[in-house]
N, CA, C and O of each residue as an XYZ file, in Angstrom:
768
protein
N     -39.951    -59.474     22.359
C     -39.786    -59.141     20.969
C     -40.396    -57.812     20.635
O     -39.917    -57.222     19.666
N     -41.421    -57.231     21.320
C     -42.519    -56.489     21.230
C     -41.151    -55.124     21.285
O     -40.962    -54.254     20.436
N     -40.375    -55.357     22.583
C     -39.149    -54.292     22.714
C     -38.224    -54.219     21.533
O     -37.955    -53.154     20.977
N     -37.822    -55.203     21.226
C     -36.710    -54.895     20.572
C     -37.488    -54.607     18.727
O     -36.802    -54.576     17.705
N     -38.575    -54.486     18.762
C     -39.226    -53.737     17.284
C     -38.989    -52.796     17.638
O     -37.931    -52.327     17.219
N     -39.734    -52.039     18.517
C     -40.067    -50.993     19.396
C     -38.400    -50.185     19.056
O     -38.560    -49.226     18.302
N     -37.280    -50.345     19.360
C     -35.492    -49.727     19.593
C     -35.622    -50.005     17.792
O     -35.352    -48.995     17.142
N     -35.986    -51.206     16.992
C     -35.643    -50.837     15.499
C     -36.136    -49.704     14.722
O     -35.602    -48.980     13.881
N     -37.583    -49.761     15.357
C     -38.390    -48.417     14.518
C     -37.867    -47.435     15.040
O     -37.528    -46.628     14.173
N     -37.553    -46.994     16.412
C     -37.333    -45.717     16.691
C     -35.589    -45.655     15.995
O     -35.230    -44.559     15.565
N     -34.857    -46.520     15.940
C     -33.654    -46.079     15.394
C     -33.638    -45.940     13.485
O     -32.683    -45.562     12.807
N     -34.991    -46.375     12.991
C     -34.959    -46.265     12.027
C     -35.653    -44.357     11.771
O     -35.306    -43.371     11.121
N     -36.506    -44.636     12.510
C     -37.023    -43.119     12.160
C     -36.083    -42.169     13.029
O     -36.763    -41.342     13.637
N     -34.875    -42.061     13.236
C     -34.009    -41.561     13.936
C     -33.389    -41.218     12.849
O     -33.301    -40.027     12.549
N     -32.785    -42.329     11.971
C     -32.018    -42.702     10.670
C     -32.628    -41.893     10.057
O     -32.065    -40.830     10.317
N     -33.666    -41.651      9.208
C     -34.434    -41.530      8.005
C     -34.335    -40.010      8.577
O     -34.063    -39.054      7.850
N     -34.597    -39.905     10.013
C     -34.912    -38.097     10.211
C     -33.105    -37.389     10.035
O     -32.868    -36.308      9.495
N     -32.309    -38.083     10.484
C     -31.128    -37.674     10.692
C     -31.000    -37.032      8.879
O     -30.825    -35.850      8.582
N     -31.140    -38.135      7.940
C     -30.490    -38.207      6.475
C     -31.562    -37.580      6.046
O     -31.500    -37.292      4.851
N     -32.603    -37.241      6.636
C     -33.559    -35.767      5.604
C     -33.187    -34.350      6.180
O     -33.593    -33.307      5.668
N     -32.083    -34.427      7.698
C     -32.050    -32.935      7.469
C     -30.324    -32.621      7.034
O     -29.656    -31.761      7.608
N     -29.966    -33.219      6.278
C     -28.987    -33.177      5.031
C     -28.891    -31.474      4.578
O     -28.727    -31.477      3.358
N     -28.912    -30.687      4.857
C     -29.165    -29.654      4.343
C     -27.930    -29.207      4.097
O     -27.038    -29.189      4.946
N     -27.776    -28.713      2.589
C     -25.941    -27.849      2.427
C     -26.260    -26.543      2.740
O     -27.426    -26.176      2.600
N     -25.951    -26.264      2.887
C     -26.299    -24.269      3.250
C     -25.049    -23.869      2.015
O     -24.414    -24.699      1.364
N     -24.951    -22.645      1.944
C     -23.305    -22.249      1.033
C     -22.634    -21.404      1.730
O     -22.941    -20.427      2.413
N     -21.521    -22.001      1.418
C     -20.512    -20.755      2.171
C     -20.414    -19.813      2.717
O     -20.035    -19.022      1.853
N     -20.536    -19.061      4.037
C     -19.966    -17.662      4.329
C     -18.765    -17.104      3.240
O     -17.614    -17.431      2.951
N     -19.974    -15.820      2.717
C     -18.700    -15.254      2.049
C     -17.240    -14.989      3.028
O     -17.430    -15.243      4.217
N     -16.228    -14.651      2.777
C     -14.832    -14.163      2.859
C     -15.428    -12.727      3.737
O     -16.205    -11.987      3.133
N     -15.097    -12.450      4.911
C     -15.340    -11.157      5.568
C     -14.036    -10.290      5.441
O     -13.124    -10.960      4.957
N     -13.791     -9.400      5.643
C     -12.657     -8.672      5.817
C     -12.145     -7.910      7.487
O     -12.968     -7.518      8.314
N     -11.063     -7.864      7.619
C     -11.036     -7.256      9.103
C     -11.348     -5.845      9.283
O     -11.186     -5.022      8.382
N     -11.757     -5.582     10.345
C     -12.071     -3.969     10.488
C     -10.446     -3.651     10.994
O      -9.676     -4.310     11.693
N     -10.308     -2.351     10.315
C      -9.327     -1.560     10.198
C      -9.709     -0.609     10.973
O     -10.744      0.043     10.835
N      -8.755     -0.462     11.970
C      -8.780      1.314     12.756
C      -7.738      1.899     13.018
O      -6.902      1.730     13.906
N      -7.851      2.852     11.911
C      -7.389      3.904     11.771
C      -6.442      5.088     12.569
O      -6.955      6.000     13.217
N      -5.029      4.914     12.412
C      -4.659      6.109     13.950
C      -4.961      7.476     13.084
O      -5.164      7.556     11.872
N      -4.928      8.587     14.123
C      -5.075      9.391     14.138
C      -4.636     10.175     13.646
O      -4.172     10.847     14.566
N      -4.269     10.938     12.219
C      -3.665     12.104     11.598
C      -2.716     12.901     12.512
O      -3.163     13.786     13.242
N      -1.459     12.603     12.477
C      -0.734     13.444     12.787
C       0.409     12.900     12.125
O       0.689     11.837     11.570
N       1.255     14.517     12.491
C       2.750     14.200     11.552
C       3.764     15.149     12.221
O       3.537     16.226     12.772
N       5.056     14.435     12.030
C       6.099     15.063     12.505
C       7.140     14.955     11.490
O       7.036     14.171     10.546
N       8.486     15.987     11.721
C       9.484     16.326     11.165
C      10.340     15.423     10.943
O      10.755     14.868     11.960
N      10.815     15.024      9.832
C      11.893     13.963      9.174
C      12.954     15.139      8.648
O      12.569     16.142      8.046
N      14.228     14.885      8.942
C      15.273     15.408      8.792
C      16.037     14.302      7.841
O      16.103     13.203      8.393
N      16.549     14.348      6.703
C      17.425     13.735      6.213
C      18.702     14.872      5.714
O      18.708     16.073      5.984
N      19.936     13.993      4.780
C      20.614     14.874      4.762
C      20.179     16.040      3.872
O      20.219     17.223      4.211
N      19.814     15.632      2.850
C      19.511     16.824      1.495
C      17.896     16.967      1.556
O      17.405     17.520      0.572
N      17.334     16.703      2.194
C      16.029     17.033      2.568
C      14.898     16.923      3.688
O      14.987     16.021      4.521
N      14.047     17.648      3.715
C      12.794     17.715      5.044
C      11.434     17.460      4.506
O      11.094     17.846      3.388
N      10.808     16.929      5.162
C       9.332     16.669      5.193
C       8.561     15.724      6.257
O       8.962     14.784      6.943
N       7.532     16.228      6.150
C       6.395     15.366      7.520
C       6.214     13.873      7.082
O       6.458     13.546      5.921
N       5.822     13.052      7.932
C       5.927     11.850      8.347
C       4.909     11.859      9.114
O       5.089     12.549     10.118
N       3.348     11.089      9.002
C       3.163     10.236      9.749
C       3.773      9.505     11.202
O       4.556      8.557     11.256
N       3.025     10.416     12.593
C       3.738      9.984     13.240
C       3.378      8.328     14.173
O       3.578      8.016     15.347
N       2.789      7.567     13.018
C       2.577      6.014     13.610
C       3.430      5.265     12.448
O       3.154      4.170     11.957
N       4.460      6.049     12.139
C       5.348      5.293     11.383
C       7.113      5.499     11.593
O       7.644      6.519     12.032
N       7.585      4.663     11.298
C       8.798      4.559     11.682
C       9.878      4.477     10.734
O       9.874      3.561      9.911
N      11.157      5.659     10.763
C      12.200      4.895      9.830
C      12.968      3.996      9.576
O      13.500      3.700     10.646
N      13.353      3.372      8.784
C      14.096      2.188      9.010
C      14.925      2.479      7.447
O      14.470      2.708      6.327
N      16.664      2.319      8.087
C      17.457      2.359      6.436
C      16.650      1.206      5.707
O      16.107      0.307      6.350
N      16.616      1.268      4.648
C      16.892      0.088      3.229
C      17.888     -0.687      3.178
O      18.896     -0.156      2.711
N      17.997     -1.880      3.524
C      18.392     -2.807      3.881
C      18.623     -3.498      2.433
O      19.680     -4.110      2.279
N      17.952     -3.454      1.658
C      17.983     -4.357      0.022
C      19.459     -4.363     -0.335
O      20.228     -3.589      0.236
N      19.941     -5.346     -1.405
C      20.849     -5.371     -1.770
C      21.490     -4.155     -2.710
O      22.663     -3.818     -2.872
N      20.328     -3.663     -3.231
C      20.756     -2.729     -4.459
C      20.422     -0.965     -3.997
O      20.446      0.037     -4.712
N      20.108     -1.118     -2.466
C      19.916      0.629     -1.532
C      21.287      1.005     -1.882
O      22.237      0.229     -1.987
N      21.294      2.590     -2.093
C      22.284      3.068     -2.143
C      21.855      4.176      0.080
O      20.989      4.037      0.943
N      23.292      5.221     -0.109
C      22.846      6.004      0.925
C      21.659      6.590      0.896
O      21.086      6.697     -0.189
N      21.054      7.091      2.104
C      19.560      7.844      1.980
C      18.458      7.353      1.607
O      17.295      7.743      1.706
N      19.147      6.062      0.976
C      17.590      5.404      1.018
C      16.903      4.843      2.466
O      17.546      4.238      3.323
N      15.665      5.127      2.543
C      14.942      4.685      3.754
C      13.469      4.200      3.669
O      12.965      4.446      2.573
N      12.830      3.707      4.362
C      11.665      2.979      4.685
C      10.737      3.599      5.581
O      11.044      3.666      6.772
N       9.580      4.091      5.155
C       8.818      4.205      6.181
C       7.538      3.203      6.314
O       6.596      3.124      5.526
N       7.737      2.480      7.472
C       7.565      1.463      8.252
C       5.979      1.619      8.921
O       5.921      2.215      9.997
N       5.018      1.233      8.475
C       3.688      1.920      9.270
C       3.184      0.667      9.543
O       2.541      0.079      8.674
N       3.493     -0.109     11.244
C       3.015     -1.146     11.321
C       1.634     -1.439     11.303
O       1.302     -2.580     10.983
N       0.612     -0.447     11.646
C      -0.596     -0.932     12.189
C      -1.606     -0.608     10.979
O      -2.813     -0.549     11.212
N      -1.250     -0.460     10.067
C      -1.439     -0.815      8.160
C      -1.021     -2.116      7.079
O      -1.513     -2.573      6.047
N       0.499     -2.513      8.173
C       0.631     -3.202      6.995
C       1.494     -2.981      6.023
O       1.658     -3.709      5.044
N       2.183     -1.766      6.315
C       2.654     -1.020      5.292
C       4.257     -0.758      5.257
O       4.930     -1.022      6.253
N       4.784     -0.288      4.204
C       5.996      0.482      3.967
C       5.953      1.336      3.051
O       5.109      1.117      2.182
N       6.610      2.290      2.936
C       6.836      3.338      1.937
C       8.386      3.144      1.461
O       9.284      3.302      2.289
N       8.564      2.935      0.640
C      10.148      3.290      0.287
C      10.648      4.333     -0.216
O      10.001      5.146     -0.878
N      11.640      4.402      0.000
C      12.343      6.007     -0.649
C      13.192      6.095     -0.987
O      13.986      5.747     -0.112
N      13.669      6.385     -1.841
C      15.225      6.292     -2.641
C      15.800      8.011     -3.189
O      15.309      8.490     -4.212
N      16.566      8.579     -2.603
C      16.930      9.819     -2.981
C      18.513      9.780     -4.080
O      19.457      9.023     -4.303
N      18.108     10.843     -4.419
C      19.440     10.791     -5.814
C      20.004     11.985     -6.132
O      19.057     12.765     -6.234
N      20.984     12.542     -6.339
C      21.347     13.959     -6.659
C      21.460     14.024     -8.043
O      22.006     13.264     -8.842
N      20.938     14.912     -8.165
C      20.566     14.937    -10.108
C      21.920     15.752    -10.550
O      22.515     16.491     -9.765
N      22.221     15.586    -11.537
C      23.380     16.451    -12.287
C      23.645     16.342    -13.578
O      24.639     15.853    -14.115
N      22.742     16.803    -14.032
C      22.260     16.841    -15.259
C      21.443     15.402    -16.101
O      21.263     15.172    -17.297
N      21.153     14.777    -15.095
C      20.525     14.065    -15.731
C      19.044     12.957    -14.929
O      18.821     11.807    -14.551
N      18.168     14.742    -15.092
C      17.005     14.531    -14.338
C      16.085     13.861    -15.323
O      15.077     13.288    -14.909
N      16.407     13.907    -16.723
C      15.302     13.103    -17.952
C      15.756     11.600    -17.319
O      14.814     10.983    -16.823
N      16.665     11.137    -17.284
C      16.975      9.638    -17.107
C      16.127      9.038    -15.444
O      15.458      8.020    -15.270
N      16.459     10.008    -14.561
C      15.542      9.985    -13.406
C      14.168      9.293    -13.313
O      13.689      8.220    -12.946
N      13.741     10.612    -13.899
C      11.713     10.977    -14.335
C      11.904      9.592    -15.084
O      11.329      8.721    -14.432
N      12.548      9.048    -16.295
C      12.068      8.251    -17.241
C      12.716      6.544    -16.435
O      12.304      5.482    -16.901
N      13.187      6.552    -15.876
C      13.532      5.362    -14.618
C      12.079      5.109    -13.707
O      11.469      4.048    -13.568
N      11.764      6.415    -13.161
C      10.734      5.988    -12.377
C       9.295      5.603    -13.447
O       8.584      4.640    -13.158
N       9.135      6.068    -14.102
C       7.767      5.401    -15.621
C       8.329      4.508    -15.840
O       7.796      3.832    -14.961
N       8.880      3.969    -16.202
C       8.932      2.949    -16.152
C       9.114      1.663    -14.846
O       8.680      0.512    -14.887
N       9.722      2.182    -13.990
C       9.103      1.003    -12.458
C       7.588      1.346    -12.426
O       6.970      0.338    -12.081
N       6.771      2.390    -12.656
C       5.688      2.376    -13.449
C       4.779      1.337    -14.086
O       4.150      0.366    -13.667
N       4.913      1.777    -14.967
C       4.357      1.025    -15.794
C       4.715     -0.924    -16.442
O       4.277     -1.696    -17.295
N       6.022     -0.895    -15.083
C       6.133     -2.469    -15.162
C       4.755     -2.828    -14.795
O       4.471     -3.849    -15.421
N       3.924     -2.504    -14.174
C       2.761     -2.925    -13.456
C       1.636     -2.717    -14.441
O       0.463     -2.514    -14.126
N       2.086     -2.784    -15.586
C       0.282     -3.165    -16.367
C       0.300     -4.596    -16.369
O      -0.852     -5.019    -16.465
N       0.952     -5.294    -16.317
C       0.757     -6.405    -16.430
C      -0.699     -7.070    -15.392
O      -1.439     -8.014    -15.668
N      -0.714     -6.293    -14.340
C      -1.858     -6.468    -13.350
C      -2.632     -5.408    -13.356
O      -3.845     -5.351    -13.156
N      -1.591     -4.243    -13.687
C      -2.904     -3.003    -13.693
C      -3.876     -2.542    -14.109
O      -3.969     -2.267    -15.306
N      -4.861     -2.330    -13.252
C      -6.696     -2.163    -15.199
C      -6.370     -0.986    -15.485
O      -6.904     -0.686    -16.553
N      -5.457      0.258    -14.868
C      -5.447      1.519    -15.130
C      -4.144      1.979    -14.593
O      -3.449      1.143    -14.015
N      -3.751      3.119    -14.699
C      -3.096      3.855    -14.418
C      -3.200      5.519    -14.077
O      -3.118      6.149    -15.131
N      -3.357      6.390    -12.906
C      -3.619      7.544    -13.022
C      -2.456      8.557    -12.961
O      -2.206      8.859    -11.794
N      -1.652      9.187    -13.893
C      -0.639     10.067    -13.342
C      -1.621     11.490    -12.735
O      -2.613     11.903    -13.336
N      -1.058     12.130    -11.363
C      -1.222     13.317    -11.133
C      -0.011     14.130    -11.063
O       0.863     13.994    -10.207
N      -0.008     15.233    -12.288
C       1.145     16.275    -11.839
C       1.226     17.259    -11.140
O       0.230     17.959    -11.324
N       2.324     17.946     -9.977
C       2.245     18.669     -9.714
C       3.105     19.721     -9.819
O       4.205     19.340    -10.218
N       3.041     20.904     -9.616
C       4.092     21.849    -10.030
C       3.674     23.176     -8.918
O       2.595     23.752     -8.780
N       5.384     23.448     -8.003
C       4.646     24.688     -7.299
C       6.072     25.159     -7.163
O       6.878     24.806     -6.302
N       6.238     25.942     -8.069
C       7.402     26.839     -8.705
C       7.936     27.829     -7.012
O       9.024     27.812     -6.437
N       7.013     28.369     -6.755
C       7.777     29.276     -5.677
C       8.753     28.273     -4.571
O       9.895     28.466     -4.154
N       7.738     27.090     -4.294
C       9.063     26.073     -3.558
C       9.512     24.866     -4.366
O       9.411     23.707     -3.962
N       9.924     25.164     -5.323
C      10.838     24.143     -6.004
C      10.663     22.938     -5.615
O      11.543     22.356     -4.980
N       9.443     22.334     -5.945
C       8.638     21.319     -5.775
C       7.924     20.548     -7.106
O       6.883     21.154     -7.357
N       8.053     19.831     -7.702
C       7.682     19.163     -9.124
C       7.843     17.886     -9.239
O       8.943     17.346     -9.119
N       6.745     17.262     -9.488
C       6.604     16.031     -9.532
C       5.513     15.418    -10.072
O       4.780     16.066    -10.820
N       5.212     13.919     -9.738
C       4.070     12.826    -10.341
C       3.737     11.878     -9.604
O       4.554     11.016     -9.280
N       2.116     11.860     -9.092
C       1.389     10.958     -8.170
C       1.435      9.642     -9.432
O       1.185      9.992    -10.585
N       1.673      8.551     -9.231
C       1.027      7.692     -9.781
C      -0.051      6.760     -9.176
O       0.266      5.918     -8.336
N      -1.088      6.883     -9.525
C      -2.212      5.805     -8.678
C      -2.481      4.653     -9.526
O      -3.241      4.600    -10.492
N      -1.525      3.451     -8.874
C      -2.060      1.905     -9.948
C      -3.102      1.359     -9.547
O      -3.232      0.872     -8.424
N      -4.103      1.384    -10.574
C      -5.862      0.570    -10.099
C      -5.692     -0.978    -10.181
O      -4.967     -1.196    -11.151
N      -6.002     -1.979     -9.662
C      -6.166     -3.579     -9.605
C      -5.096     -3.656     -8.502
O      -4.479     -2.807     -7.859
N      -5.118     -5.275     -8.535
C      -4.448     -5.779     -7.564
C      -2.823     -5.882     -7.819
O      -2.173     -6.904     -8.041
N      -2.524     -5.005     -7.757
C      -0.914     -4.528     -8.345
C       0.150     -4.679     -6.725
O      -0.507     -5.041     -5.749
N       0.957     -4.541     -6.593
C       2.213     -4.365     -5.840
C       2.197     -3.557     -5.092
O       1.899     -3.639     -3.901
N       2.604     -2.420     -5.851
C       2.277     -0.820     -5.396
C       1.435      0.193     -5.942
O       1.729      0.930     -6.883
N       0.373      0.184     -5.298
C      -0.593      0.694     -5.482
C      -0.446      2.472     -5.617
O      -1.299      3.053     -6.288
N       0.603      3.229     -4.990
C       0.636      4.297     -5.555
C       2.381      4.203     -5.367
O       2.979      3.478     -4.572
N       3.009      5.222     -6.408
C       3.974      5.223     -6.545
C       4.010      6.989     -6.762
O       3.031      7.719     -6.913
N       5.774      7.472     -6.716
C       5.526      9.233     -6.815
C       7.051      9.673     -6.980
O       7.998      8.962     -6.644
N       7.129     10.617     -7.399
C       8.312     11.162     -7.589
C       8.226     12.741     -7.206
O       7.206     13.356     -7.518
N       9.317     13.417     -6.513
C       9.398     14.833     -6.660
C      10.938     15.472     -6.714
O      12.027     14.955     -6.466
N      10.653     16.506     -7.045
C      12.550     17.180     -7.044
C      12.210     19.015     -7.265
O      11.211     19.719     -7.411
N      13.336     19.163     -7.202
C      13.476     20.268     -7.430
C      14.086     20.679     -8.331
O      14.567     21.799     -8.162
N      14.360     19.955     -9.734
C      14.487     20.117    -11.257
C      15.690     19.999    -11.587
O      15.905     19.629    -12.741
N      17.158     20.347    -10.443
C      17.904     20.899    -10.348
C      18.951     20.107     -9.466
O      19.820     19.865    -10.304
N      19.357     19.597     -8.354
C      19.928     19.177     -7.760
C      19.366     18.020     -7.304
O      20.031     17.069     -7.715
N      18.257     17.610     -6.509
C      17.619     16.755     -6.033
C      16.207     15.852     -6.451
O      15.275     16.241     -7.155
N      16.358     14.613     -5.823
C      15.027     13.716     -6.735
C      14.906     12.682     -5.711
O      15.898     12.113     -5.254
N      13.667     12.415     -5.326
C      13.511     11.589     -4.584
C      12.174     10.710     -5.099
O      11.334     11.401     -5.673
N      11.901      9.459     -4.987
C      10.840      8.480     -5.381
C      10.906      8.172     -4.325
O      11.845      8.210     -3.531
N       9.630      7.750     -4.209
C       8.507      6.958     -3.328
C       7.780      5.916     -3.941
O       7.315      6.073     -5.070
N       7.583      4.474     -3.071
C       6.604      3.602     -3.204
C       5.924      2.760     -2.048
O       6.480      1.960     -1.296
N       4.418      3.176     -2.089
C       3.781      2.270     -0.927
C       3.738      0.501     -1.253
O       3.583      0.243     -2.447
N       3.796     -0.076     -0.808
C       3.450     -1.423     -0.823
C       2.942     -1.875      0.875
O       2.924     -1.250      1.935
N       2.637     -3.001      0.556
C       1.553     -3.988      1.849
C       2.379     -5.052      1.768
O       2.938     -5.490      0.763
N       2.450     -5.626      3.387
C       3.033     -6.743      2.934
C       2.294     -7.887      3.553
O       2.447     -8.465      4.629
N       1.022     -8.130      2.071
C       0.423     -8.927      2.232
C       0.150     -9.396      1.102
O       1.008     -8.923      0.357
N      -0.612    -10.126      0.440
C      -1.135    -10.221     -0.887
C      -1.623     -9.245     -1.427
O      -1.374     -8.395     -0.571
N      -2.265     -8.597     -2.412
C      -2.521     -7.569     -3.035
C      -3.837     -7.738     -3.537
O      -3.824     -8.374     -4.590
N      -4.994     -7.388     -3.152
C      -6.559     -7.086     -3.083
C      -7.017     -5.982     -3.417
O      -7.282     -5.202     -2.501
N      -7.142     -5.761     -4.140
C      -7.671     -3.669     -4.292
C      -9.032     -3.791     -3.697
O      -9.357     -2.840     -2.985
N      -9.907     -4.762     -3.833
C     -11.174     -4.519     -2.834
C     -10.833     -4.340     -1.174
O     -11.164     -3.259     -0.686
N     -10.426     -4.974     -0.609
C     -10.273     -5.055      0.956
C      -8.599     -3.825      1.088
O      -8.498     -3.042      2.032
N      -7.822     -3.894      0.304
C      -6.679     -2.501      0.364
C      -7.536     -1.254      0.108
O      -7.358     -0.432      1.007
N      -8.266     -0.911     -0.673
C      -8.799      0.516     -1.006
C      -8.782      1.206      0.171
O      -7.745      1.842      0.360
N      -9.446      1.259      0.846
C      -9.740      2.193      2.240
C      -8.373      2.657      2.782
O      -8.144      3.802      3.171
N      -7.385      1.515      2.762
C      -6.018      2.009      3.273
C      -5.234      2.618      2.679
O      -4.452      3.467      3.107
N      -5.469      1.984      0.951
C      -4.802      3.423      0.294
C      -5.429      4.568      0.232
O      -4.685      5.540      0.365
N      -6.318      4.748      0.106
C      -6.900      6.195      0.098
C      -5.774      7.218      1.052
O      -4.947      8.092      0.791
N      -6.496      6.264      2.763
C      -5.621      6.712      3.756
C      -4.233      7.130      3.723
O      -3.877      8.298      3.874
N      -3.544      6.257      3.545
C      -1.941      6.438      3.293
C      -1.533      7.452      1.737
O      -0.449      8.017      1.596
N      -2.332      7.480      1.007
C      -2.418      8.383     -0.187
C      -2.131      9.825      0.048
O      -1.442     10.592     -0.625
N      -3.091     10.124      1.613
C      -3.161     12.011      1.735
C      -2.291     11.882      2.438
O      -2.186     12.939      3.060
N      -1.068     10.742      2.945
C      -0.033     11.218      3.309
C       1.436     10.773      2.971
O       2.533     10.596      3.502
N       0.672     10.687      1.550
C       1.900     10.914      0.521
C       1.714     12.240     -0.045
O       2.743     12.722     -0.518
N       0.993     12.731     -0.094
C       0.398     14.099     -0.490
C       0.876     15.014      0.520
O       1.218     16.098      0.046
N       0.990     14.914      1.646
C       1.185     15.783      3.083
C       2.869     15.799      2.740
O       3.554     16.773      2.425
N       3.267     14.433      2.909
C       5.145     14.390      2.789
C       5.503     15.201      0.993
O       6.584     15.769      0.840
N       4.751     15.155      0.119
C       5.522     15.629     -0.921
C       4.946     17.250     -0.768
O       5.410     18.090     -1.539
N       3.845     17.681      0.327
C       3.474     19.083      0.095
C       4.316     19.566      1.391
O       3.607     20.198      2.176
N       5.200     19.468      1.659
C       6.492     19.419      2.786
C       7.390     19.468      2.771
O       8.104     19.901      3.676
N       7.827     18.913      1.421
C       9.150     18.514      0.913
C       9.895     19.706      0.872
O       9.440     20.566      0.118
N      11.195     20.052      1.650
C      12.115     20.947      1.532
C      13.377     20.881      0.948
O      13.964     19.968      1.528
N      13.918     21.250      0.315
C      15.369     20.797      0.031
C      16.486     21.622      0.522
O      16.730     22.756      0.108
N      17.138     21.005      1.409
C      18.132     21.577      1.994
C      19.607     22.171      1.398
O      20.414     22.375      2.304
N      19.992     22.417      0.335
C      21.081     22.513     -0.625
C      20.199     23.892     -1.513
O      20.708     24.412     -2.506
């Protein structure tokens, strides 16, 4: 009998020790993945009515959507996450309807957006004119852009992810992909 107390107490103070170290700890926050970065470079995109650099860890691909017309295309940047879209248009007399099409795919996005930044640019000797848009929060497309040459040609741009939409854990990549939307519209040639 002396034994079998002996196996109750020790399974009791086994018990009692097990259910005092009960401890909740809290959650690991949410980590994010490390991102690395390729290497800045860019090469020549030929389309029909226009030229400019490209990112060369990205790829074209037509626009496939139901509502692409010709010339529209995709640039495809797998190891981001990313696409750029592009939609080109020949203006003829009616570059206000253009400009005022793209503000508004714009500004569909307050609905999520905390802000909005337009940047204009204007560089008269190469017939280059246009508008950075940078959407702040967890929006769609985080930057959007337009350029032309006032006169014949107009082309829009939009980055999107195709992932959920985070502006904390996306920031770093837009930044990135930002100076080379900046590189392709400070490039932009028009062939006509």
């Amino acid at each position: 009998m002396n034994l079998a107390k002996s196996i109750d107490l020790l399974l009791l103070l086994i018990a009692i020790q097990f259910l005092s170290c009960n401890h909740s700890f809290p959650p690991k926050p949410e980590g994010y993945a490390r991102i690395d970065y390729p290497e800045k470079a860019y090469r020549l995109l030929t389309e029909e009515h226009y030229q400019f650099e490209i990112p060369v860890y990205s790829s074209v691909e037509p626009d496939s959507s139901p509502r692409a017309q010709p010339g529209w295309i995709n640039l495809v940047i797998p190891a981001l996450n990313a696409k750029i879209h592009l939609s080109y248009k020949q203006v003829n007399g009616n570059l206000d309807e253009y400009i005022t099409d793209s503000r508004t795919l714009v500004y569909k996005h307050t609905v999520k957006a905390e802000g909005i930044e337009e940047t204009p640019f204007i560089e008269r000797d190469r017939k280059r004119y246009g508008m950075v848009y940078d959407l702040k929060g967890n929006v769609a497309s985080a930057v959007q852009f337009f350029v032309t040459d006032s006169t014949t040609n107009f082309l829009r741009g939009s980055l999107y992810f195709n992932c959920v939409p985070n502006r904390d854990s996306l920031s770093p990549v837009i930044d990135f992909l930002r100076e080379d939307i900046i590189h392709m519209i400070e490039t932009t040639k028009w062939k006509n």
